[in-house]
C-alpha positions as CSV (number, residue, x, y, z in Angstrom):
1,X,32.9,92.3,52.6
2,X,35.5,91.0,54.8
3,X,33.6,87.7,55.4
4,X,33.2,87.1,52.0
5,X,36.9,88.1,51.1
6,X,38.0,85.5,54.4
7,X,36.5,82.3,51.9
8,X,38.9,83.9,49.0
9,X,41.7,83.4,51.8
10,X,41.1,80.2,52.9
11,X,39.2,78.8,49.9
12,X,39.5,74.9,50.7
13,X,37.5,75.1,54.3
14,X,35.0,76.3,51.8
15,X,35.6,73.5,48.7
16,X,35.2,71.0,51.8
17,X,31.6,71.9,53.0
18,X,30.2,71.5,49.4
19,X,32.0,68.7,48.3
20,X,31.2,66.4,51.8
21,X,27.5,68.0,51.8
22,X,27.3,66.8,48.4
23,X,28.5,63.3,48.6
24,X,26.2,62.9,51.9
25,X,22.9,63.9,50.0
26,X,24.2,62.5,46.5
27,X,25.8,59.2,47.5
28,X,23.6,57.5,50.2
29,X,25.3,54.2,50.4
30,X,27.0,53.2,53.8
31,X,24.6,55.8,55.1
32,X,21.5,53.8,55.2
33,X,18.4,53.9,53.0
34,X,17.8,56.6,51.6
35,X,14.1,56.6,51.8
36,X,14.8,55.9,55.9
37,X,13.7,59.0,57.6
38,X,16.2,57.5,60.8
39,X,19.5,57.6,57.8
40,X,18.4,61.3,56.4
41,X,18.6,62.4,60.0
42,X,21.7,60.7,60.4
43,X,23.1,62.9,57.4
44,X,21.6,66.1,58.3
45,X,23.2,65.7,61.8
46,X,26.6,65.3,60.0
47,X,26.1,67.9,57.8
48,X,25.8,70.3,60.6
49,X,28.7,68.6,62.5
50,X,30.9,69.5,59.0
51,X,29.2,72.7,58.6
52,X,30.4,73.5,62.7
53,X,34.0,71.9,62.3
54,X,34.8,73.8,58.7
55,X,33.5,77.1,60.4
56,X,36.1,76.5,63.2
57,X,38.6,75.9,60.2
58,X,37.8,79.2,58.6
59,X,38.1,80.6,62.0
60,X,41.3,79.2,62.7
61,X,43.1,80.2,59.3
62,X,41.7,83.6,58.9
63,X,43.4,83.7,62.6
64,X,47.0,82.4,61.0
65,X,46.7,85.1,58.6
66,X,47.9,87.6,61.1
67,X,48.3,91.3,61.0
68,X,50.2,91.5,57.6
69,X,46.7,90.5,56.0
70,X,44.6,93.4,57.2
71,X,47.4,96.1,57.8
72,X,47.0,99.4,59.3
73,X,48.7,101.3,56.9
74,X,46.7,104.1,55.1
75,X,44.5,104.0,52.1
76,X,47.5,106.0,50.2
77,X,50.3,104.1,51.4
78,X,48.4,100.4,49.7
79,X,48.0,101.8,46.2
80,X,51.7,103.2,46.7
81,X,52.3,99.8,47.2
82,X,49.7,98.2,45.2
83,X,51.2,100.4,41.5
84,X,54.6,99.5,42.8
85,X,54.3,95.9,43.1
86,X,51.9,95.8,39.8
87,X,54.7,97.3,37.8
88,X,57.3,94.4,39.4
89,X,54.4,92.0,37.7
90,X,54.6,93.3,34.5
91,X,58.6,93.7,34.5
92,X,58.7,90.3,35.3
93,X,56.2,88.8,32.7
94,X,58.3,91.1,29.9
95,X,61.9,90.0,30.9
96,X,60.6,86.0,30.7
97,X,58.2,86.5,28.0
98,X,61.2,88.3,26.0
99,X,63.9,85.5,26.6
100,X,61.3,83.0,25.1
101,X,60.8,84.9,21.9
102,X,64.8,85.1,21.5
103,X,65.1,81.1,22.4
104,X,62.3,80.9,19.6
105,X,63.8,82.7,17.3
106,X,67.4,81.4,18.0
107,X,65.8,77.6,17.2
108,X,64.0,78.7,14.2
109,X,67.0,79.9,12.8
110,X,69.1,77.0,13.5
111,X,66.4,74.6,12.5
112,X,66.4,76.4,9.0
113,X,69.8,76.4,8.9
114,X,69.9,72.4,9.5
115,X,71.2,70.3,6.8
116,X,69.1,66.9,7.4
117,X,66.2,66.3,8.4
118,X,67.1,64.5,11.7
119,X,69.1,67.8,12.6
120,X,65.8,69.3,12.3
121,X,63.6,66.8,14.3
122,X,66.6,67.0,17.2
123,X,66.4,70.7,17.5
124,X,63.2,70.3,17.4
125,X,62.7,68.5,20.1
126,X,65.5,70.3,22.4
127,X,63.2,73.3,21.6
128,X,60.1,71.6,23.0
129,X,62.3,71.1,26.5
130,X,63.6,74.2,26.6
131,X,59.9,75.5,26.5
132,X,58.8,72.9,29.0
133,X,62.0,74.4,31.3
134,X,61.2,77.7,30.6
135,X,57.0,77.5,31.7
136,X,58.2,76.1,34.5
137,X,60.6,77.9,35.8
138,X,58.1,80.6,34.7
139,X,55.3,79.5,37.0
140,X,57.7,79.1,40.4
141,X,59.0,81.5,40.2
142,X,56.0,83.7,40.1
143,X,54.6,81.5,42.6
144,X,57.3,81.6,45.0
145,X,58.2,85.0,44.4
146,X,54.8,87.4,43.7
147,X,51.6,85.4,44.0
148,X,51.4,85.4,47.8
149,X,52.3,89.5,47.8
150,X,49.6,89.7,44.5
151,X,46.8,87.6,47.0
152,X,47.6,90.1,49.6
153,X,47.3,93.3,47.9
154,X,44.3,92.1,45.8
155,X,42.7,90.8,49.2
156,X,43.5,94.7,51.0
157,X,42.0,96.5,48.8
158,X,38.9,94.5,47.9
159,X,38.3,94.9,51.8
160,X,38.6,98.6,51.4
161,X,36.2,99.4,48.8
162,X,32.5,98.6,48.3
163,X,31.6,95.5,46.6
164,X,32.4,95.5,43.3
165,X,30.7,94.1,40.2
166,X,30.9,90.5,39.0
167,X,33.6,90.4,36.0
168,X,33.3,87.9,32.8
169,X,36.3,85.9,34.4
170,X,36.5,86.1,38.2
171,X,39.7,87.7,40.1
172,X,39.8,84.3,41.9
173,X,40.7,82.8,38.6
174,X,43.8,84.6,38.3
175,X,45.0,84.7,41.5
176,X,44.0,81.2,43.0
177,X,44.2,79.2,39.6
178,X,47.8,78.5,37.4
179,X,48.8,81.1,35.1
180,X,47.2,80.1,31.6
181,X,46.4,82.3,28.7
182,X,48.2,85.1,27.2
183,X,50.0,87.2,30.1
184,X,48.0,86.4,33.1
185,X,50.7,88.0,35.3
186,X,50.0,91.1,33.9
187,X,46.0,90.3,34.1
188,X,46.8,90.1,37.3
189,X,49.0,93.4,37.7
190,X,46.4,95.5,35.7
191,X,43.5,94.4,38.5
192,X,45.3,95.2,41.4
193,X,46.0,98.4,39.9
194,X,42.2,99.3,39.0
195,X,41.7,98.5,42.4
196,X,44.1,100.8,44.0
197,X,43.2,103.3,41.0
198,X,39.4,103.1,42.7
199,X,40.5,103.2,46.3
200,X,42.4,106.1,45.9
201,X,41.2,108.3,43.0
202,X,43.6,111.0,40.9
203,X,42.6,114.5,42.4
């Protein structure tokens, strides 16, 4: 479990090894001829050079991960923290999500309101910036402020419990990819809680 959660950690060491492997067996050229048995021995020895070198990179950044990724704390004190934090989540997501439906509203409202019909195609267009100021501001600030402490929590307790089964959209999705569809943030916030739900169990 924990080896396969250390690729979730450092997921580019692992990105790198299938993209270079790839181009060595897919792209031949400046390799040699492909149908030279001397140039596929050249490629399998640099395979396993990459292969040695990103291992050594796994190595290295699970290392930089320190303490704070595999605490000591108990089982009860991570879901403590785990419901906690996914509650700040879905706090968050409501306050932002709330103060775009009032800025909606609020340019509907003068858009009807608008005499002419440049007035309209203006506000219009100061509503499409607002949006594109609001998402994101929206995204950094989750970014900055909860995905690294959402990767860690999520991490924890997938390292705690047994492996669990494969879901119709991947955690990794959620937590590694950019928040897309409708409240991810609280997608996010609902499977860290499961998680601490399973880890530690209502008596």
């Amino acid at each position: 479990m924990l080896a396969r959660n250390a690729f979730s950690d450092c997921p580019s060491f692992a990105d790198s090894v299938v993209g270079i492997i790839f181009t060595f067996l897919v792209f031949p050229r400046g390799f040699g001829d492909p149908n030279d048995i001397k140039s596929w021995r050249v490629r399998a020895i640099c395979i396993v050079i990459v292969i040695v070198l990103a291992a050594l990179g796994l190595y290295a950044c699970q290392s930089s991960l320190g303490p704070s990724q595999i605490s000591q704390i108990s089982d009860a004190q991570l879901c403590s923290q785990a419901k906690t934090f996914a509650q700040r989540m879905r706090d968050f997501e409501h306050e932002r999500w709330a103060r775009h439906d009032d800025n909606i509203d609020r340019f509907r409202s003068m858009t009807g309101e608008a005499k002419t019909e440049e007035e309209k195609q203006r506000l219009r267009k100061q509503s499409t910036e607002e949006l594109n100021t609001w998402l994101n501001r929206y995204r950094n600030d989750f970014d900055n402020n909860f995905r690294p402490e959402a990767k860690r929590l999520w991490s924890e307790l997938l390292n705690r419990l047994p492996r669990q089964p494969k879901q119709s959209i991947p955690d990794e999705f959620f937590f590694y990819g950019p928040l897309a569809g409708a409240f991810p943030v609280r997608e996010m916030a609902d499977r860290i809680e499961i998680l601490a739900k399973k880890l530690c169990p209502a008596p």
